[in-house]
TIMI-2910 file (N, C-alpha, C, CB; in pm, 1 decimal, decimal comma, always signed):
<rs>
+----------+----------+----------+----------+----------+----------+----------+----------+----------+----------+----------+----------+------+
!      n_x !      n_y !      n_z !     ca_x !     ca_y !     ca_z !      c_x !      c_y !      c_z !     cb_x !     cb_y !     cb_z ! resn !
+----------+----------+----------+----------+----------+----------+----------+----------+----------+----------+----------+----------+------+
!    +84,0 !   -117,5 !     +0,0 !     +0,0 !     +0,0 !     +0,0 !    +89,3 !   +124,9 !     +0,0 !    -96,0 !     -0,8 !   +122,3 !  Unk !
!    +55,6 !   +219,2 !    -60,7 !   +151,1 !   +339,3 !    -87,6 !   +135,2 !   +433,9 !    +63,2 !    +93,5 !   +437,8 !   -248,3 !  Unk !
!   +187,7 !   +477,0 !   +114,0 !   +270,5 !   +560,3 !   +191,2 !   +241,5 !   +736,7 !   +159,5 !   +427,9 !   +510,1 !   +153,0 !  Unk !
!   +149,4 !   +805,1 !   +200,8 !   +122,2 !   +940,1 !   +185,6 !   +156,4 !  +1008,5 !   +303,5 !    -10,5 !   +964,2 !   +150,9 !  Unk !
!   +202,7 !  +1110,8 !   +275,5 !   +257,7 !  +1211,7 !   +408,3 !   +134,8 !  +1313,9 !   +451,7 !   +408,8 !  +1322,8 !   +355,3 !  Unk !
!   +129,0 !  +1315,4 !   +551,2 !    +32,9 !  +1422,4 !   +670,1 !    +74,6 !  +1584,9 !   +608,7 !   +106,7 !  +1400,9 !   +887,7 !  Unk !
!    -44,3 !  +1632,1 !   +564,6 !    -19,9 !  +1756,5 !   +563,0 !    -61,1 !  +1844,8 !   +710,0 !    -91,1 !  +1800,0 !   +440,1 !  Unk !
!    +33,1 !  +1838,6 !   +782,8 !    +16,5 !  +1894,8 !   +913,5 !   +143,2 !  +2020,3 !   +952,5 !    +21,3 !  +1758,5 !  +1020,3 !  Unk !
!   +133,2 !  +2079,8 !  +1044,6 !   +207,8 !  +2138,8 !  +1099,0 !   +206,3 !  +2137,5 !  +1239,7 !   +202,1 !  +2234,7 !  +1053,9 !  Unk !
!   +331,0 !  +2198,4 !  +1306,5 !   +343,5 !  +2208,6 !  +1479,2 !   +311,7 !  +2375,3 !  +1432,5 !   +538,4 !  +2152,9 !  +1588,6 !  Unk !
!   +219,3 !  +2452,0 !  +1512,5 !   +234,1 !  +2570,2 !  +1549,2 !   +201,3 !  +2638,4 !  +1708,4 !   +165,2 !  +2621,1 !  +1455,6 !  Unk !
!   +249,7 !  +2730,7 !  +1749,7 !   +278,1 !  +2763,4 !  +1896,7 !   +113,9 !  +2803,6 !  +1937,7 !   +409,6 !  +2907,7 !  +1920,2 !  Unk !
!    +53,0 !  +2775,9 !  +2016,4 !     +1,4 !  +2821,3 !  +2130,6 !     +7,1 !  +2899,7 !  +2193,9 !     +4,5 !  +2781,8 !  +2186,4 !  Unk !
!    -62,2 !  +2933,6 !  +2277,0 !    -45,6 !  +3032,0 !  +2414,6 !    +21,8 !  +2988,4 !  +2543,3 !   -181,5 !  +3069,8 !  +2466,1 !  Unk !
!    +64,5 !  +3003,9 !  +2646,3 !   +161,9 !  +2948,3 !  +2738,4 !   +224,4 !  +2792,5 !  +2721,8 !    +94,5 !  +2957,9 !  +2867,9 !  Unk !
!   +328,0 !  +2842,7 !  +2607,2 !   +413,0 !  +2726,9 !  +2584,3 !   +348,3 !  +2589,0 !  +2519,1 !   +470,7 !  +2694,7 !  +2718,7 !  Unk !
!   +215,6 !  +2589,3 !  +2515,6 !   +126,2 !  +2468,4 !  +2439,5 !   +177,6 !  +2490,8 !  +2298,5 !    -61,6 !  +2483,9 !  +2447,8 !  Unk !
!   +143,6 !  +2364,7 !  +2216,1 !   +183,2 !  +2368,2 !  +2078,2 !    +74,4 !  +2288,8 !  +2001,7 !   +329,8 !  +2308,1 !  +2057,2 !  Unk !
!     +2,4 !  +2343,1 !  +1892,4 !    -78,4 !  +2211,5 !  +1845,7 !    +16,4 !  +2155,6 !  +1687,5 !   -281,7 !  +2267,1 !  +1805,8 !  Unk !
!    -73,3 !  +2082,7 !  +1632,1 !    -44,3 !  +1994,7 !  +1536,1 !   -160,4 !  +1966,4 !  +1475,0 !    +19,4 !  +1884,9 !  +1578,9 !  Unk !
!   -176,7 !  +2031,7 !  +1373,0 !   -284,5 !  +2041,6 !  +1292,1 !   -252,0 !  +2075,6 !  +1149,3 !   -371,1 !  +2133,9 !  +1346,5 !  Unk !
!   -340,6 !  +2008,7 !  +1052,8 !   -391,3 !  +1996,5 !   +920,0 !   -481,5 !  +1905,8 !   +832,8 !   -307,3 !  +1994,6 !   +871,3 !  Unk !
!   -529,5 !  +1948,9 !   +732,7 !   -685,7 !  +1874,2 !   +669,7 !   -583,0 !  +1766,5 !   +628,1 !   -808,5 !  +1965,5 !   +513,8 !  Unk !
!   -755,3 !  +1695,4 !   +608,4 !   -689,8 !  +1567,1 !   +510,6 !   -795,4 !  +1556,6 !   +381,1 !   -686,5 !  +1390,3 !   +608,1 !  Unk !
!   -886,1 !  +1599,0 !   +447,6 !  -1046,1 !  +1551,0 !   +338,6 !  -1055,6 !  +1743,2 !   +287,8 !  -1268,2 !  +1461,1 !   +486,0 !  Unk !
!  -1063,1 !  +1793,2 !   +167,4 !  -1067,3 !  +1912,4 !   +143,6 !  -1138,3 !  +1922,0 !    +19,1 !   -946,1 !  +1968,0 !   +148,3 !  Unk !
!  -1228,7 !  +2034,8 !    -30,9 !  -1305,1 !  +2066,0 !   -126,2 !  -1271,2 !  +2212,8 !   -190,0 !  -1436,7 !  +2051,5 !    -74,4 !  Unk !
!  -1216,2 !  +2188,4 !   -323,5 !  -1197,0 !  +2302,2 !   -397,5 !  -1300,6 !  +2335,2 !   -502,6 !  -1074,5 !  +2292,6 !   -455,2 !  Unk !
!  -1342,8 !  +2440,4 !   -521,4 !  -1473,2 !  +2506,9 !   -655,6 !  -1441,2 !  +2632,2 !   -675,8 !  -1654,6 !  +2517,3 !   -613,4 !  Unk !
!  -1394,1 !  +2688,3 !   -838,9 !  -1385,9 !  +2756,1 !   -921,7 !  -1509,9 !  +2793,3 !   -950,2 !  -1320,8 !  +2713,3 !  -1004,2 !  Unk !
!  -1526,6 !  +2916,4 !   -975,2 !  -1639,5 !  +2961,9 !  -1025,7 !  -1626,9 !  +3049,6 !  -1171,5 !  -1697,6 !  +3040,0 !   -914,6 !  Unk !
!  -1717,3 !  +3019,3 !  -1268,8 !  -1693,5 !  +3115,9 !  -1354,1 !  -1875,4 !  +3177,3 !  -1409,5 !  -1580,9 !  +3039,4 !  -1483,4 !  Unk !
!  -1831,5 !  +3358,7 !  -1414,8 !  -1965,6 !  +3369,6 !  -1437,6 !  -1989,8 !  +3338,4 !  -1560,7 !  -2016,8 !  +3485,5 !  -1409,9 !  Unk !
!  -2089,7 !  +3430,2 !  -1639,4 !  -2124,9 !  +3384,7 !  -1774,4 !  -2079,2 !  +3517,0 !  -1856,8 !  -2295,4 !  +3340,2 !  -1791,7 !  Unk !
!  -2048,9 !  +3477,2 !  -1966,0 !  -1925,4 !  +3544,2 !  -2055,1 !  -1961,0 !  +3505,8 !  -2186,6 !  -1764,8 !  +3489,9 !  -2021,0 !  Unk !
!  -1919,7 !  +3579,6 !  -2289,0 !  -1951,5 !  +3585,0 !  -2421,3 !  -1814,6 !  +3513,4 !  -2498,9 !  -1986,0 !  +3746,7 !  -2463,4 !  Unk !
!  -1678,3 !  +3514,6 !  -2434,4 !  -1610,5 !  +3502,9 !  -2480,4 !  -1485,6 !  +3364,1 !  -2419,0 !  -1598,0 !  +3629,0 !  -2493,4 !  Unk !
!  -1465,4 !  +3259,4 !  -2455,9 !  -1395,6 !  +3182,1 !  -2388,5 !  -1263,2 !  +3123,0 !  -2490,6 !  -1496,7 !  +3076,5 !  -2330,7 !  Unk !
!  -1172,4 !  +3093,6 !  -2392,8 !  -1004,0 !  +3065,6 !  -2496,3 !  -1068,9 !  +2952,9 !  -2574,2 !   -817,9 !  +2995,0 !  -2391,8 !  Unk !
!  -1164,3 !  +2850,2 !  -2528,2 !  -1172,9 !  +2746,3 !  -2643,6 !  -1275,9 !  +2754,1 !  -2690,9 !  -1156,0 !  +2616,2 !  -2620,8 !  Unk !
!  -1286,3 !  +2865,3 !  -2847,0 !  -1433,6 !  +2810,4 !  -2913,9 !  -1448,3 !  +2990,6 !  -2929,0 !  -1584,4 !  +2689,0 !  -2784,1 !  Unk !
!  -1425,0 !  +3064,5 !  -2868,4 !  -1470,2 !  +3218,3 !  -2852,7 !  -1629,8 !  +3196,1 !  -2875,9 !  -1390,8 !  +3338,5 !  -2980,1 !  Unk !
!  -1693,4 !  +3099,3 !  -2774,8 !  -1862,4 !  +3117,3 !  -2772,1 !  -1891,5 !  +3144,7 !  -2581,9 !  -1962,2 !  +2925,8 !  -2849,6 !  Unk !
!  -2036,0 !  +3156,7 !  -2633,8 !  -2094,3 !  +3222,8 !  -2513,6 !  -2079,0 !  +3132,6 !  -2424,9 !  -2232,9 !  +3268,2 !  -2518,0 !  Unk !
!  -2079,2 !  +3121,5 !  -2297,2 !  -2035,8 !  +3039,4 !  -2205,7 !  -2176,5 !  +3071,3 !  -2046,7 !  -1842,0 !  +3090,8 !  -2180,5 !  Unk !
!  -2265,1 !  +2999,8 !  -2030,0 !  -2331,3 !  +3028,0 !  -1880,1 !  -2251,5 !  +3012,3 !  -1753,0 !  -2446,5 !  +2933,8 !  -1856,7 !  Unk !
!  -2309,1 !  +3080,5 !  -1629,0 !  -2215,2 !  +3044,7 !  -1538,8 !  -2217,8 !  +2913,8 !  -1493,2 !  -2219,7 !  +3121,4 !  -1440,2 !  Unk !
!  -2103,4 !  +2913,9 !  -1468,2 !  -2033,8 !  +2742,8 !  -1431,2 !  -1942,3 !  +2725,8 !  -1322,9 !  -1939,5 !  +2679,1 !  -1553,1 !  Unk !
!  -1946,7 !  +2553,2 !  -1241,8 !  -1813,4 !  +2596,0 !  -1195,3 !  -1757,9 !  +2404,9 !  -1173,6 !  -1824,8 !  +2725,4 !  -1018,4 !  Unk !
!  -1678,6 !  +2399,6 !  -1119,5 !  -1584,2 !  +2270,0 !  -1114,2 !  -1573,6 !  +2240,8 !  -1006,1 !  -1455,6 !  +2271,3 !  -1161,4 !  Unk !
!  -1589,7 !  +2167,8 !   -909,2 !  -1576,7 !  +2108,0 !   -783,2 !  -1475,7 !  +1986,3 !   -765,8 !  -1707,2 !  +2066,8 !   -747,1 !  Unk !
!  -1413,9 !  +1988,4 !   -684,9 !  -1297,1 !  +1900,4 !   -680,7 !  -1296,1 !  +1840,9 !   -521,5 !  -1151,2 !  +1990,9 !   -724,2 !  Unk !
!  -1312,9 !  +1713,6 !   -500,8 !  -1285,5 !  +1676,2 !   -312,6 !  -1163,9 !  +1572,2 !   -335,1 !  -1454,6 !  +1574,2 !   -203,4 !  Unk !
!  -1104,0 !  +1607,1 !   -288,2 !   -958,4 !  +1573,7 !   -274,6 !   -892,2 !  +1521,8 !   -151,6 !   -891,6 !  +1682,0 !   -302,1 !  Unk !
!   -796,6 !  +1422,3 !    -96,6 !   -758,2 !  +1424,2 !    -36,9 !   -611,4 !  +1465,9 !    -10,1 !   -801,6 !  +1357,7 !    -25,2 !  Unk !
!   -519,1 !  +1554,7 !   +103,0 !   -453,8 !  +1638,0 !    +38,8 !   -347,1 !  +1592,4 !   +124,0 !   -498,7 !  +1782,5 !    +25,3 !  Unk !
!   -230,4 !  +1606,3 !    +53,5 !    -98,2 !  +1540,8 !   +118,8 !     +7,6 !  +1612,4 !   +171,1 !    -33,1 !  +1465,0 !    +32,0 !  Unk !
!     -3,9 !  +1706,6 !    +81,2 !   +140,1 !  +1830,2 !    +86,7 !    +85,3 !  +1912,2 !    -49,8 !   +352,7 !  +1743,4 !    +55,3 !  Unk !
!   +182,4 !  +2006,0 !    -40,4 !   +125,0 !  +2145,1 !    -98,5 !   +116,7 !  +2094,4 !   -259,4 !   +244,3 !  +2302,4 !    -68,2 !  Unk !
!   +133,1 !  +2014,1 !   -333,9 !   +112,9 !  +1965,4 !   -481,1 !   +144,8 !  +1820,6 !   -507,8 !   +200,9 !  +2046,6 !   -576,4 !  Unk !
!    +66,1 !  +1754,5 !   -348,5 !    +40,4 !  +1604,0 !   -366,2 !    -60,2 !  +1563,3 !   -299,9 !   +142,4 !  +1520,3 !   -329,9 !  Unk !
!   -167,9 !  +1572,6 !   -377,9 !   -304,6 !  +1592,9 !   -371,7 !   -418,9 !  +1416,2 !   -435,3 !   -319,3 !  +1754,7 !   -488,2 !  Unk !
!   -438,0 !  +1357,0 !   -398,5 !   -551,8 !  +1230,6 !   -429,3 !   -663,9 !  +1310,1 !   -477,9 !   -605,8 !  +1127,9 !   -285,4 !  Unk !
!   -722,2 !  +1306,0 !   -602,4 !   -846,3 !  +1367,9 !   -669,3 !   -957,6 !  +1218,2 !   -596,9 !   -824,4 !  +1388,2 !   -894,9 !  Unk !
!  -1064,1 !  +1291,9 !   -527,0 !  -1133,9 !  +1106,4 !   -501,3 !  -1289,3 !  +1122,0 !   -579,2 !  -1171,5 !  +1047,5 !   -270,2 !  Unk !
!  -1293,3 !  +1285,4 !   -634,3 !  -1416,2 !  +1297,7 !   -690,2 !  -1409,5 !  +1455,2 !   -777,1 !  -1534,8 !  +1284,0 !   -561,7 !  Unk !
!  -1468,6 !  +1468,5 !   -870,6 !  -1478,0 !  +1577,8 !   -995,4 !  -1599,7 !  +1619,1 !  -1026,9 !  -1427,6 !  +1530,7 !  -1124,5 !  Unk !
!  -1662,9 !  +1754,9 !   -995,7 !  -1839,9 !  +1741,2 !  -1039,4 !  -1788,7 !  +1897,3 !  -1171,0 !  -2018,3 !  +1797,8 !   -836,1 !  Unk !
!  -1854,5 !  +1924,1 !  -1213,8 !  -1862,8 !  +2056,0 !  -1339,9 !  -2038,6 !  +2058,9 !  -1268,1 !  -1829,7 !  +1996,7 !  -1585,3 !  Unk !
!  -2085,1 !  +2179,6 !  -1269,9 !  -2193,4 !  +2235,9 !  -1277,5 !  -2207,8 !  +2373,5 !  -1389,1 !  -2216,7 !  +2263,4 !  -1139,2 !  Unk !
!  -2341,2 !  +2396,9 !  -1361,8 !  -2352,8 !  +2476,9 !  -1481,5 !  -2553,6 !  +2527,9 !  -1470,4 !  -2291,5 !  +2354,0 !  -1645,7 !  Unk !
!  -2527,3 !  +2659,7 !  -1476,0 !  -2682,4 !  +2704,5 !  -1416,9 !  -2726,4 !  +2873,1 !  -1512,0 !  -2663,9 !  +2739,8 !  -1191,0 !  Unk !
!  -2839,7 !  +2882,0 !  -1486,8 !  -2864,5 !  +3047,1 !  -1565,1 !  -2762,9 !  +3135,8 !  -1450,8 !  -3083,9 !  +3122,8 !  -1560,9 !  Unk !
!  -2784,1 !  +3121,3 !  -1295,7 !  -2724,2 !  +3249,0 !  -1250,9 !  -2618,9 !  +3182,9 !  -1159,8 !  -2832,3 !  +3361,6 !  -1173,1 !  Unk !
!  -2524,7 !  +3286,9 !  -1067,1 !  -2466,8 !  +3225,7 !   -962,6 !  -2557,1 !  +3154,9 !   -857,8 !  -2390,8 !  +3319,6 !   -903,8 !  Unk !
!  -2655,1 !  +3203,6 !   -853,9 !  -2755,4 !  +3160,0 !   -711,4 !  -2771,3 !  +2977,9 !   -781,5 !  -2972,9 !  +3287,8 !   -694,9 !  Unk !
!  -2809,9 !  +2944,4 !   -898,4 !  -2841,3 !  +2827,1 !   -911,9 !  -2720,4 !  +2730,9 !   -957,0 !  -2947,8 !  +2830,3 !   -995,3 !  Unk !
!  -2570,1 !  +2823,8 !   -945,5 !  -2477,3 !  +2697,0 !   -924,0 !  -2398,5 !  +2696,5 !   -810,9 !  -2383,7 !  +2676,6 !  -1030,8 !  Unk !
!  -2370,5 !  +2806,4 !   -756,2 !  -2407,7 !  +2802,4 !   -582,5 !  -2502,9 !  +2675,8 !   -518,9 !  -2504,1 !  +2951,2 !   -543,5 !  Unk !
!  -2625,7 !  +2680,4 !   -556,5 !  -2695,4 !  +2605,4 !   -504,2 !  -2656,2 !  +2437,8 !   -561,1 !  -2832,1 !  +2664,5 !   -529,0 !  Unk !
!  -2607,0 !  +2437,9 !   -668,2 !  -2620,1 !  +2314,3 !   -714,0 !  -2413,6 !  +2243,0 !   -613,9 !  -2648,2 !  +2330,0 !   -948,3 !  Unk !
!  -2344,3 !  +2367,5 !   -608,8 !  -2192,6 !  +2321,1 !   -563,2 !  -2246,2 !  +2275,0 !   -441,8 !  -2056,8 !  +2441,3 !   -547,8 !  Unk !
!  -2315,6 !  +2357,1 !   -350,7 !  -2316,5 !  +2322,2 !   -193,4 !  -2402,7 !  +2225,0 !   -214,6 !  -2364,0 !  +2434,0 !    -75,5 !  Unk !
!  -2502,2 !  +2129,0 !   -237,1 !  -2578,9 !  +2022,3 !   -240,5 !  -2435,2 !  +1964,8 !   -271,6 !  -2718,4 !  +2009,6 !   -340,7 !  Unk !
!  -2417,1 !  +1905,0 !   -350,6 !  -2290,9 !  +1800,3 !   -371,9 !  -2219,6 !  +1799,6 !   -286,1 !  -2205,3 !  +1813,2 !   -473,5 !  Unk !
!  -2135,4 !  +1905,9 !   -229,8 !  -2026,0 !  +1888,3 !   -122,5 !  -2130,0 !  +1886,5 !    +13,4 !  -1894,9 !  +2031,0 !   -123,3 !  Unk !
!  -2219,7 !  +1856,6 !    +41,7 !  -2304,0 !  +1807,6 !   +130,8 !  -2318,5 !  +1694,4 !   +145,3 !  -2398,7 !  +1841,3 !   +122,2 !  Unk !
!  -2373,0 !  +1648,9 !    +15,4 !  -2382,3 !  +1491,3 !     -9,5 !  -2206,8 !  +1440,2 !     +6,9 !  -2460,1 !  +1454,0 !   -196,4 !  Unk !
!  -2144,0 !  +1466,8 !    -60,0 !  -1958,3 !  +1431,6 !    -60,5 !  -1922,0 !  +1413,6 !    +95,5 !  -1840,4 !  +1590,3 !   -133,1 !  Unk !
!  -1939,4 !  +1520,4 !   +201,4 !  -1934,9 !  +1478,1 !   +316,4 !  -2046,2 !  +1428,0 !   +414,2 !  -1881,6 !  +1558,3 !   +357,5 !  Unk !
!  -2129,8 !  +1394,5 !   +379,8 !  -2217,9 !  +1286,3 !   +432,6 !  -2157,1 !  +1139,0 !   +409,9 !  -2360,3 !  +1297,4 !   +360,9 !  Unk !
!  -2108,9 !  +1111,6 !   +293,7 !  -2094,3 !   +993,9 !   +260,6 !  -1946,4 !   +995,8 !   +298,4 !  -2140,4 !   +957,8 !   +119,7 !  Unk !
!  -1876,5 !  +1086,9 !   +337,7 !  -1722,6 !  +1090,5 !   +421,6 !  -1761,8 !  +1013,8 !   +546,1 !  -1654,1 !  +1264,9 !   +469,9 !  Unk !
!  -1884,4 !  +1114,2 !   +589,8 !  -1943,7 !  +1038,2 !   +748,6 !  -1922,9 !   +935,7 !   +775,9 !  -2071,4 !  +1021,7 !   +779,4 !  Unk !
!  -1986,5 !   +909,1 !   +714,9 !  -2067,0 !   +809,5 !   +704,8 !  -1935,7 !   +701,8 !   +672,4 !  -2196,2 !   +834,0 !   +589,9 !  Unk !
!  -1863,3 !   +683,6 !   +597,8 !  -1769,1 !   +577,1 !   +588,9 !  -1653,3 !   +572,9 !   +685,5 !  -1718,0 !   +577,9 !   +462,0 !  Unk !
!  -1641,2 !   +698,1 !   +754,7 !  -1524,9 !   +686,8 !   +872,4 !  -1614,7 !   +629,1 !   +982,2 !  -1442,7 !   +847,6 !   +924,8 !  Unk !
!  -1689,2 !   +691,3 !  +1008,5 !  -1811,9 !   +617,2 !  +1112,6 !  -1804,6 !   +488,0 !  +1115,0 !  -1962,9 !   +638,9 !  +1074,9 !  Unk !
!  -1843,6 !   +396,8 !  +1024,8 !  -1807,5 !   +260,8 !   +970,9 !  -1707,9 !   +199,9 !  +1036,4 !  -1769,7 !   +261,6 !   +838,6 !  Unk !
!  -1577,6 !   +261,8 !   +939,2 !  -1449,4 !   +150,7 !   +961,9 !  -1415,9 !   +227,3 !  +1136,0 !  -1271,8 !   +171,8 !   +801,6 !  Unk !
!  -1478,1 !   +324,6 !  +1204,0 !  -1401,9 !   +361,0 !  +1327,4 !  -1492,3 !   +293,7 !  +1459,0 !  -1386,0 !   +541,5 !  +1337,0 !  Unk !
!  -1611,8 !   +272,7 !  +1409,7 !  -1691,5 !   +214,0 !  +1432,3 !  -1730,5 !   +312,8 !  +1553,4 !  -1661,3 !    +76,2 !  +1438,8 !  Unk !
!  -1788,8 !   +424,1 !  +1484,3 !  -1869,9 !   +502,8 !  +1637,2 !  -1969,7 !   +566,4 !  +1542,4 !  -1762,0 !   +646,9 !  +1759,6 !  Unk !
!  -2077,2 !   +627,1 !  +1616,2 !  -2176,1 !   +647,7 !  +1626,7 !  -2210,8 !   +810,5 !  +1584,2 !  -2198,5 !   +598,1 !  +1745,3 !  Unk !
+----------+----------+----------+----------+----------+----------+----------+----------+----------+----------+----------+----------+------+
</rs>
């Protein structure tokens, strides 16, 4: 089984405490509005955007574990359509650490 490194850090605290913290499960989304003009095709384009949940290792060693593209008349309806997915994406995170950790 391959071997991935902790994207974590030690940083200082308040009286001499130190924590150790960083993600592992992370969600990136680009947004683009709607535009007349795009590098591939120079056609009209609605707003859109790309969702990415990733699991993340170090600063450009990254596990892709899922890819959505949306695409709506305004921001409000791909707004609405990004946050439903990364809802569902971490429900079903829950839900599977829950499982193998076996709690409740």
């Amino acid at each position: 089984m391959q071997k991935y490194a902790l994207n974590a850090e030690w940083t200082d605290d308040c009286q001499g405490k130190k924590d150790y913290d960083g993600n592992i499960v992370s969600i990136s989304t680009r947004y683009w509005p709607e535009s007349d003009f795009t590098p591939i095709g120079g056609k009209f384009v609605k707003p859109h955007a790309k969702s990415e949940l990733f699991l993340r290792f170090g600063e450009h060693d990254d596990l892709t574990l899922d890819l959505k593209e949306f695409e709506g008349e305004t921001f409000e309806e791909v707004k609405t359509q990004v946050e439903e997915w990364a809802q569902e994406k971490m429900d079903e995170i829950v839900q599977l650490l829950k499982s193998r950790y076996k709690v409740d």
